[in-house]
N, CA, C and O of each residue as an XYZ file, in Angstrom:
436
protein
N      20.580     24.758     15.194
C      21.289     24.081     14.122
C      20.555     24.331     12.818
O      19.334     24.189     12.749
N      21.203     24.658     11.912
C      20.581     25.348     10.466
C      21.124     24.522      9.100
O      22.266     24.495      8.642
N      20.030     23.926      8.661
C      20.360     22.419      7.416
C      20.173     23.237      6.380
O      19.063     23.766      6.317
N      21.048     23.517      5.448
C      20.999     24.240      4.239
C      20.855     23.174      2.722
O      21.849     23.090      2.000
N      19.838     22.569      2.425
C      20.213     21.165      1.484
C      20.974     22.462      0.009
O      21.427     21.938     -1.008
N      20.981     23.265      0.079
C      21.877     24.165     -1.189
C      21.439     23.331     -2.487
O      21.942     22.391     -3.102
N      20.111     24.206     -2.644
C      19.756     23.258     -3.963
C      19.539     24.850     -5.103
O      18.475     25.211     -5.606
N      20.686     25.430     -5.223
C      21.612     25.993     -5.919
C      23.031     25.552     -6.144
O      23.737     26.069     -7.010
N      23.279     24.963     -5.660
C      24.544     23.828     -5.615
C      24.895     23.240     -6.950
O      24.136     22.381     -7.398
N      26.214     23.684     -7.812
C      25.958     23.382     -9.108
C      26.393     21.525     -8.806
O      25.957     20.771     -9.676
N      27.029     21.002     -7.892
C      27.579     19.397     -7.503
C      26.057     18.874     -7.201
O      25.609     17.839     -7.695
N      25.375     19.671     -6.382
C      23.954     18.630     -5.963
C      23.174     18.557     -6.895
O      22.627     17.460     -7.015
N      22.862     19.472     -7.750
C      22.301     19.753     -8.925
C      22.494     19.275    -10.258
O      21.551     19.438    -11.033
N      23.467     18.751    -10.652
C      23.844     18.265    -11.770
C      22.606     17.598    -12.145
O      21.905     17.496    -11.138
N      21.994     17.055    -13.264
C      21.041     16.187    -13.471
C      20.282     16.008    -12.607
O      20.161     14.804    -12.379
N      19.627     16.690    -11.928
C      18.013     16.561    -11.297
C      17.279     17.128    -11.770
O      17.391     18.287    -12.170
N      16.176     16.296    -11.843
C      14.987     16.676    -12.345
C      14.047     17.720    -11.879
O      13.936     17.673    -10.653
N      13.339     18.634    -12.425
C      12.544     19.179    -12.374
C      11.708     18.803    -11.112
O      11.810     19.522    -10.118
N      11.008     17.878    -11.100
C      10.174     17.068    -10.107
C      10.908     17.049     -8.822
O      10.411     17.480     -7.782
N      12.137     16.527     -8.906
C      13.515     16.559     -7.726
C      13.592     17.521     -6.601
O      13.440     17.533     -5.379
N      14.015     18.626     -7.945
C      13.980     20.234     -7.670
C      13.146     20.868     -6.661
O      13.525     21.420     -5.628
N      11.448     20.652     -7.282
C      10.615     20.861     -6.244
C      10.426     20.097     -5.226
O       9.720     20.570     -4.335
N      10.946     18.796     -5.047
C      10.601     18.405     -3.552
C      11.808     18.732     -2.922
O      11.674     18.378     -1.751
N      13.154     19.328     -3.122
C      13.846     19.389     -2.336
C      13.722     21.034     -2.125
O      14.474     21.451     -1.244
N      12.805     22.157     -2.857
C      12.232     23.132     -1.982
C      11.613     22.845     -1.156
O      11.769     23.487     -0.118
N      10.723     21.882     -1.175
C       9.803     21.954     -0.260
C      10.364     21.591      1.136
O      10.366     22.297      2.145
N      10.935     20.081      0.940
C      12.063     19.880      1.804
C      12.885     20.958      2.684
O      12.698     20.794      3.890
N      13.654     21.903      2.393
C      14.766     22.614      2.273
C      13.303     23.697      3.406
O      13.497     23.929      4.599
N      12.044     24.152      2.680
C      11.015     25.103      3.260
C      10.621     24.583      4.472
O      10.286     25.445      5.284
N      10.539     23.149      4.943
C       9.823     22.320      6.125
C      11.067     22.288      7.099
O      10.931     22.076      8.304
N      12.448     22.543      6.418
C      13.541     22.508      7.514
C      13.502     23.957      7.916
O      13.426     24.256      9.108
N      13.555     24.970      6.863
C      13.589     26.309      7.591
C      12.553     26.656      8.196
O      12.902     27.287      9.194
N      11.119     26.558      8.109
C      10.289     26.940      8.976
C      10.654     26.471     10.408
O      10.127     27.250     11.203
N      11.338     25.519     11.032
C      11.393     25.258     12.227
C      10.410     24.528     12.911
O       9.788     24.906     13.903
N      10.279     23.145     12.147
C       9.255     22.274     12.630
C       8.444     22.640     14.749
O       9.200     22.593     15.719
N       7.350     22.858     14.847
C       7.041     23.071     16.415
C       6.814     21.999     16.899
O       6.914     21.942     18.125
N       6.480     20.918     16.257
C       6.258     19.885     17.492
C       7.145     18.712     17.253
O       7.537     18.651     16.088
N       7.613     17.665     18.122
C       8.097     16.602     17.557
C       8.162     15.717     16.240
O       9.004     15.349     15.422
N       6.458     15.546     16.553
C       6.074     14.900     15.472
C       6.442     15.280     13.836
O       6.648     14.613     12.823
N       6.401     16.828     14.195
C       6.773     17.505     12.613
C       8.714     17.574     12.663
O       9.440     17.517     11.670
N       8.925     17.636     13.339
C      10.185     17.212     13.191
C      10.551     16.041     12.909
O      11.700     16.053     12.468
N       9.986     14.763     12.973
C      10.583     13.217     12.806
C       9.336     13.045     11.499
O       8.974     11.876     11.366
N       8.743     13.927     10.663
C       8.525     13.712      9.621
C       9.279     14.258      8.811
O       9.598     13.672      7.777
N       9.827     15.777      9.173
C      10.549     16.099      8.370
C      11.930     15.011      7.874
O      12.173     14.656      6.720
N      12.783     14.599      9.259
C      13.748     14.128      8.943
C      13.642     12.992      8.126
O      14.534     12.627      7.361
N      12.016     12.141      8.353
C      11.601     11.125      7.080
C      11.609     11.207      5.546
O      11.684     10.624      4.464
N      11.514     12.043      6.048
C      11.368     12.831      4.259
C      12.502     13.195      3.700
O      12.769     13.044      2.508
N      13.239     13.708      4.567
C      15.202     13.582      3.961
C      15.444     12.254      4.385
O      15.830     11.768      3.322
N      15.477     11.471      5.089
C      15.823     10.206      4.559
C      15.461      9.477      3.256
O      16.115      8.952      2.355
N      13.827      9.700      3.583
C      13.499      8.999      2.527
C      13.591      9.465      0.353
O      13.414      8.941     -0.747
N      14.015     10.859      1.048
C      14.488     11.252     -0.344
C      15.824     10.924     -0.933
O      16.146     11.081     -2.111
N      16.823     10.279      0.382
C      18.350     10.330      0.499
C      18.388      8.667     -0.286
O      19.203      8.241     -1.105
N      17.287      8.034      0.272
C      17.598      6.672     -0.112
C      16.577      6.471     -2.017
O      17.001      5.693     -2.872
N      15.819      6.994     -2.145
C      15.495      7.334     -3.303
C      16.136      7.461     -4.706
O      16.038      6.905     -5.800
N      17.083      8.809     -3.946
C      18.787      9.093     -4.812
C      19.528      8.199     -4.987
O      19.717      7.948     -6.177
N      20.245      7.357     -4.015
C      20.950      5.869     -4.103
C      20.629      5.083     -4.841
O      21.421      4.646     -5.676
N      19.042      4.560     -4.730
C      18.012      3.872     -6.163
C      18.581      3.943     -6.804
O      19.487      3.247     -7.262
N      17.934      5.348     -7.110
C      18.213      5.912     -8.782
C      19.877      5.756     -9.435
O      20.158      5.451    -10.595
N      20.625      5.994     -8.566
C      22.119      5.938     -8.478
C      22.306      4.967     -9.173
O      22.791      4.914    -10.303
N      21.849      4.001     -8.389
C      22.425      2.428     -8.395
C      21.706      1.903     -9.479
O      22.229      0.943    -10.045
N      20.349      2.415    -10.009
C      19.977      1.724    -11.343
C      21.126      2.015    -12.625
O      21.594      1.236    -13.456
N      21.335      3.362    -12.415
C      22.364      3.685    -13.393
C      24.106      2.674    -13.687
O      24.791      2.520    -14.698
N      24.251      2.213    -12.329
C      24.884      1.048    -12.587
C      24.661     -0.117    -13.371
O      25.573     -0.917    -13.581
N      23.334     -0.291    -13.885
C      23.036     -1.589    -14.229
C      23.136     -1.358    -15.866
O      22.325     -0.675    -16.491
N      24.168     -1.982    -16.404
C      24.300     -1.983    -18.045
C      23.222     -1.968    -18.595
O      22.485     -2.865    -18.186
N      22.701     -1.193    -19.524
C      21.008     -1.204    -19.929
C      20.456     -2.598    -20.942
O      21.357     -3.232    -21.492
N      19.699     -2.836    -21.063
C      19.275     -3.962    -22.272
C      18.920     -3.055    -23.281
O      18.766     -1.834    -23.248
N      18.792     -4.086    -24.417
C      18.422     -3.228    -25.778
C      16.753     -3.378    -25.608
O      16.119     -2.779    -26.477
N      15.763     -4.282    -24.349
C      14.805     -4.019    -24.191
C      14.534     -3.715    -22.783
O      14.999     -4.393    -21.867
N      13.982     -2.966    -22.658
C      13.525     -2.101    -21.587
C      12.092     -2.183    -21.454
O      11.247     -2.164    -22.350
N      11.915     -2.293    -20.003
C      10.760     -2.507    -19.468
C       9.808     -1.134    -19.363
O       9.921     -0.279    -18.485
N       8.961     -1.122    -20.329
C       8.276      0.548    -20.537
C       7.660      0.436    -19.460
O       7.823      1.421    -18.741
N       6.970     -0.405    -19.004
C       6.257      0.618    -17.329
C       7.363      0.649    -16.592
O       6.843      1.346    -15.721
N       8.291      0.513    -16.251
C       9.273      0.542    -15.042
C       9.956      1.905    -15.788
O      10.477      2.678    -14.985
N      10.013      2.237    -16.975
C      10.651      3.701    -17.372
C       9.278      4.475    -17.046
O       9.391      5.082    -15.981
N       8.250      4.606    -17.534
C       7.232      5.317    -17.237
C       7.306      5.762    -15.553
O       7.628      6.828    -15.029
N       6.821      4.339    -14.913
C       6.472      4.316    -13.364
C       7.736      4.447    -12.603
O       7.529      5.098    -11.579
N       9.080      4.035    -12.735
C      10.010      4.007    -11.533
C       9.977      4.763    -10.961
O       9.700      4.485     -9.794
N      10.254      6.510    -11.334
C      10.381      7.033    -10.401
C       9.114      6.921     -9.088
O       9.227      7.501     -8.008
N       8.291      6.312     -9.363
C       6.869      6.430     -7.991
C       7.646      5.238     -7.721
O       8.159      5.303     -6.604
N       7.908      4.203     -8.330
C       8.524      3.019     -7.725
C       9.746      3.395     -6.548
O       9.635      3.387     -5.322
N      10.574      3.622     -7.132
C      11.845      3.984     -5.831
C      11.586      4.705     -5.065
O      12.207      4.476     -4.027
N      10.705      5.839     -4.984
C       9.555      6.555     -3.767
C       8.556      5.671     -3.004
O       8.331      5.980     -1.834
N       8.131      4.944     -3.364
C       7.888      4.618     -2.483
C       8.616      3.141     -1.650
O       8.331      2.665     -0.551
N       9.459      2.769     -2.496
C      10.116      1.413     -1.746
C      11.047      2.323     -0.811
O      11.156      1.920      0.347
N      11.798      3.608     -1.187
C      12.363      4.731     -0.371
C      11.120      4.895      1.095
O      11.329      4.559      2.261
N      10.029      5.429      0.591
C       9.031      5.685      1.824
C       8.554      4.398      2.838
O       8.221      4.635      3.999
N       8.554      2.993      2.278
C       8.516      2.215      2.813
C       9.823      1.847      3.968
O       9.545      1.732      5.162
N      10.945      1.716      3.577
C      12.282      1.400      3.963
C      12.350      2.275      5.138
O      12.786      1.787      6.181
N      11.950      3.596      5.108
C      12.255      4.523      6.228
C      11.061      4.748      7.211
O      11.148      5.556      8.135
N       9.826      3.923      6.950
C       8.603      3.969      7.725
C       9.154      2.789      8.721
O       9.323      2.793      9.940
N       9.411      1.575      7.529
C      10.222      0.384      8.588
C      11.493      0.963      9.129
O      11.520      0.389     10.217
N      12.358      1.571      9.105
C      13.209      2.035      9.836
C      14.539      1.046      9.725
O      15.314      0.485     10.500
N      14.349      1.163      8.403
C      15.920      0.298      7.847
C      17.081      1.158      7.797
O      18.091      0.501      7.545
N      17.267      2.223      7.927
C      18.676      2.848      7.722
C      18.708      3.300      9.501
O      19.497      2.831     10.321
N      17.764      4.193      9.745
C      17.754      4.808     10.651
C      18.363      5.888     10.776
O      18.757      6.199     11.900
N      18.549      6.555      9.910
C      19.090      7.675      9.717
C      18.012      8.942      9.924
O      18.420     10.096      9.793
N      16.882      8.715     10.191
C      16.232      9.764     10.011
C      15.556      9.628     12.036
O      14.908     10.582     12.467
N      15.700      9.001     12.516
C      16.349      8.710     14.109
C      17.641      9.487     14.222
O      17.411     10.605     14.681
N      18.568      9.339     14.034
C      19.556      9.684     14.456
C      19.697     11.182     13.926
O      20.476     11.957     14.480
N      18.922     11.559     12.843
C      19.676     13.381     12.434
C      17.640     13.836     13.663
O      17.554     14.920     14.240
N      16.913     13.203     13.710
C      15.815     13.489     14.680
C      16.540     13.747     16.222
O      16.224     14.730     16.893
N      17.407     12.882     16.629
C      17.685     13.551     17.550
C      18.700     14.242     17.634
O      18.632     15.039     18.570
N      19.881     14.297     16.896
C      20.805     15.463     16.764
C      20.157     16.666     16.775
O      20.476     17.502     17.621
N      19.416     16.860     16.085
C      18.404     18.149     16.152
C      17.727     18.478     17.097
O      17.616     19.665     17.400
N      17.280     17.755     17.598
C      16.508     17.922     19.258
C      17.449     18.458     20.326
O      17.327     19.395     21.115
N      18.727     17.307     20.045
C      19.849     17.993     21.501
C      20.356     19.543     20.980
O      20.454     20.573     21.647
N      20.645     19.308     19.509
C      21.315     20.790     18.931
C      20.341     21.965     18.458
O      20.773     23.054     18.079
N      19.101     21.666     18.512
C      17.894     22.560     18.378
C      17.963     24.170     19.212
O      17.009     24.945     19.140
């Protein structure tokens, strides 16, 4: 089974960042190498989860009508902020999504 995240994709691509960009090579490089052991496989799929729920964050902040004052460390810091409440969420195993594409891949491997 072969995960293409197509980050040439002018729809996935719209407004991502630079920073984005490179973790979803790296991402995109840890799926094509063909993780060898389990373990590197159910990190990989952590890491697309936890980048999947990251995106939503960010998504969903953009919902929020802005104030005319803004919280300068939360513009500075968020993005480490929603990374890691993202890396937390999927260590606890709140979506479980990164279980379930872990073993799709195992049976379809």
């Amino acid at each position: 089974m072969s995960i293409n995240i197509e980050s040439n994709s002018p729809y996935l691509m719209n407004g991502v960042a630079t920073a984005d960009r490179s973790r979803i090579d790296i991402l995109e490089g840890k799926l094509q190498s063909k993780p060898t052991s389990d373990e590197e496989l159910m990190e990989v799929c952590k890491s697309f989860e936890s980048y999947l729920l990251e995106q939503v964050m960010k998504g969903m902040e953009k919902t929020i009508p802005s104030e005319d004052k803004k919280n300068p460390y939360l513009e500075h810091f968020g993005d480490m902020l929603y990374q890691e409440y993202a890396k937390s969420a999927t260590e606890n195993q709140g979506l479980g999504l990164a279980q379930m594409l872990y073993e799709s891949m195992k049976r379809n491997g």
